[in-house]
N, C-alpha and C positions, 0 to 999 in steps of 0.2 A: 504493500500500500504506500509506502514511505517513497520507495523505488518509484512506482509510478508517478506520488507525486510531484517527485525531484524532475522526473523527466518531460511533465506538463511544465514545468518551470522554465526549466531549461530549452524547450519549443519555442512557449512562447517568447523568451530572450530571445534568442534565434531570429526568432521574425520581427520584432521590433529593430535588430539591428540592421535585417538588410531592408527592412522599410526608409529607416533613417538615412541608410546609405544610399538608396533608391535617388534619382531626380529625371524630373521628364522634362526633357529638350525637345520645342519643335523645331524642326529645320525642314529649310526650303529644298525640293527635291531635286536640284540641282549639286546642293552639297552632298547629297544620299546618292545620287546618280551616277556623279562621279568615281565613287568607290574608296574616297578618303575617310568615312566614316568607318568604314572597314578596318581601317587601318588605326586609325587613332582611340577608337574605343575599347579593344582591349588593352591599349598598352595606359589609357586614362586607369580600366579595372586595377591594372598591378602595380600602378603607384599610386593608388589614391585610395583604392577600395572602393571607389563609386560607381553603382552603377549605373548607366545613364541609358534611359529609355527612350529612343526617340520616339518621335510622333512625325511623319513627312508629311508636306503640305508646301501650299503656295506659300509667300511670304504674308498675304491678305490674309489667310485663314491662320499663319503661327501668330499674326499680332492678335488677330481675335481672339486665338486661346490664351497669348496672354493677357490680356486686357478682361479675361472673363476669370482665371484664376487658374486654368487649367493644365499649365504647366510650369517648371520652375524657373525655365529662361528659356529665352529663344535665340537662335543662330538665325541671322536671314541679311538681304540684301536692296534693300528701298530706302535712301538717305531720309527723306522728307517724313515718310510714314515712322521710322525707327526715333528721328527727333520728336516727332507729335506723342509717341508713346514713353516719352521720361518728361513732356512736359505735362501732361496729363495725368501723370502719376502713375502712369501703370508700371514703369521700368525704373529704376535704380539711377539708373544710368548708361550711357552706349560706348563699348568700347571696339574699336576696331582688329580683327584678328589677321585676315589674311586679301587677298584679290587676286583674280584673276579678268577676264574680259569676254567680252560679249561679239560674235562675230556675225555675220551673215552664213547660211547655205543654201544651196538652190542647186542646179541643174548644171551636168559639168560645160555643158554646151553655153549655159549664161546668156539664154536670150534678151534679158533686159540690159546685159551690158553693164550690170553691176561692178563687177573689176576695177571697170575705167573710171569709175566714181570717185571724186577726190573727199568728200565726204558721206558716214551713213544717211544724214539725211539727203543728197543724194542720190545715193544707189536705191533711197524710197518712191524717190521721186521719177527714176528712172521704169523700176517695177511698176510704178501706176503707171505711168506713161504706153508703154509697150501691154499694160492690162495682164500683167504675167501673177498665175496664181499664189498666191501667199497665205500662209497656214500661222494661224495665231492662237498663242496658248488660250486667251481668250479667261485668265480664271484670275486676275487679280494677284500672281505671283509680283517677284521683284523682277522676272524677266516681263512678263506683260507691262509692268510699270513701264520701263525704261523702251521699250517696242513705242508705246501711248504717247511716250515724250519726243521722242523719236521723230513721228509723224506729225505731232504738233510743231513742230521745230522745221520742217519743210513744206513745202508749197504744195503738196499732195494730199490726200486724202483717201481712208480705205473704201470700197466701193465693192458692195456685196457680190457684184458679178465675177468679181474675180479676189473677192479677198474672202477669207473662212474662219472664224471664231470655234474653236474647238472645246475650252474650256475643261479642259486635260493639262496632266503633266509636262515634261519636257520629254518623256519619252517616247508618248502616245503621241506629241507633236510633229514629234521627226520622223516617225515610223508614216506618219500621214504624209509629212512633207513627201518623204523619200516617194510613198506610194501613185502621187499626183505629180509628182515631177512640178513640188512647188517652194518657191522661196520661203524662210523665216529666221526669226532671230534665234540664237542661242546660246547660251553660255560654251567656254571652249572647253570645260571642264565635262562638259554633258556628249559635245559631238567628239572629242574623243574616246570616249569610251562606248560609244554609238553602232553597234557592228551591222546593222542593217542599211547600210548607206545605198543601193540600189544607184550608181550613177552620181549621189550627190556630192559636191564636195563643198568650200569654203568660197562663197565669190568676193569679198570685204570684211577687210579689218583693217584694225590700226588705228584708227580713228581716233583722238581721246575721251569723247564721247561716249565711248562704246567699254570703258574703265568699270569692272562689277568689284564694288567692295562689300567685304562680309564685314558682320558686326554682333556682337554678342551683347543679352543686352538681359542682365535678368531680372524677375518679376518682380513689384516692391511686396516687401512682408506688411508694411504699413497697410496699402490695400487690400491685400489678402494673407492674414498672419500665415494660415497653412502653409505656404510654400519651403520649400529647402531652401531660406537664403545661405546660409550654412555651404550645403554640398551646391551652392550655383558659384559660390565665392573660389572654392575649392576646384571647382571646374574653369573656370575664368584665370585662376592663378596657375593652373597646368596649361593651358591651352596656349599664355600670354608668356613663359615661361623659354626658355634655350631648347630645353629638350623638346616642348611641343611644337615651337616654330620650327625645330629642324624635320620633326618628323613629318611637316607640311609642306615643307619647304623640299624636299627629298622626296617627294610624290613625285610617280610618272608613271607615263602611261606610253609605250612604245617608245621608251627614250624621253618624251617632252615633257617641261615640269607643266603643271595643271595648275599650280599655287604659289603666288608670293605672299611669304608672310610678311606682315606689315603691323605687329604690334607694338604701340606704343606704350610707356609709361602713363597709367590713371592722372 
């Protein structure tokens, strides 16, 4: 009896600690896509003890969840939506981890003549022009943000006959692209690890416009006591850390790095 109840004890210990150790990360699926998550979360598990549970989503849907309580920090990539979310009290604070950038793909043949585009917006302008189809994540991520900005910023405009709102991820986007033989935007982190290319390749980059930075940003406790500020602190101090920039930094994917870290001092 004594036994058994030593060992109810000891259970429920057990699971209080890897509760506490528990934190839910949403990240945008661009950073899950890529396949650096794979890499840096068990080695977060073995120096830290945390375990971090993602949640993948657009960058629209991880602010939600944080702004609703529902996870203890979020990794994602929209400047403007990510500042609205520490002055409204939902975040702590933002700090910057890593970037990479944002390119154009489309057809290797490049009927709109994207290429020769001196700027993305541009190669936009160029695509409406010539009416050549273009596939848009269409779902409020950071990559839709910056697509939206994109078009506002040149003399074009999307046009249902030949533009398509999909309201999918980034992989379901290029699987589409590829299948249509149509233009869109995407992170470089996403089209390289992209193995269904059908034909597609990269028609524009460069740009600085086209610069994706990540930003880690975690939940306030003030608004929502539940959260792990605790283990979001502890994950932000690894991430921002020599060993974790290196382990970001030292990503690649057929030889190419995928990530600059770019962590600053709080």
């Amino acid at each position: 009896m004594i036994a058994r109840f030593i060992s109810t004890l000891f259970a429920l210990f057990i699971g209080s600690v890897v509760h506490a150790d528990a934190l839910r990360l949403a990240v945008t699926t661009s950073f899950h896509n890529s396949g650096l998550s794979d890499v840096l979360l068990p080695e977060v598990s073995v120096d830290t003890g945390l375990e971090v549970q993602l949640l993948v989503v657009g960058t629209g849907q991880a602010i939600r969840l944080g702004q609703a309580g529902d996870v203890d920090a979020i990794l994602v990539h929209a400047r403007a939506a990510e500042d609205a979310f520490v002055t409204e009290g939902y975040g702590t604070h933002r700090r910057e981890i890593m970037a990479n950038d944002f390119v154009f793909v489309g057809p290797v043949g490049d009927p709109a003549a994207a290429q020769t585009a001196t700027t993305a917006s541009q190669a936009l302008e160029r695509i409406a022009l010539t009416e050549s189809p273009f596939v848009s994540r269409g779902d409020d991520s950071g990559t839709h943000t910056r697509e939206r900005a994109l078009w506002e910023s040149s003399s074009a405009a999307p046009d249902p006959n030949w533009y398509r709102e999909l309201g999918a991820g980034m992989g379901a986007t290029l699987n589409t692209a590829a299948a249509m033989g149509a233009y869109t935007l995407t992170d470089r982190a996403s089209w390289l690890n992209f193995g269904n290319r059908r034909g597609m390749s990269i028609v524009f980059e460069g740009d600085p416009a086209l610069l994706n930075q990540y930003a880690y940003l975690p939940v306030s406790a003030e608004r929502h006591p539940h959260v792990n500020q605790n283990g979001a602190i502890i994950l932000e101090t690894w991430l921002t850390s020599e060993r974790g920039q290196t382990l970001i930094g030292n990503y690649r994917i057929n030889g190419e790095i995928l990530f600059t870290p770019n962590a600053k001092a709080p």
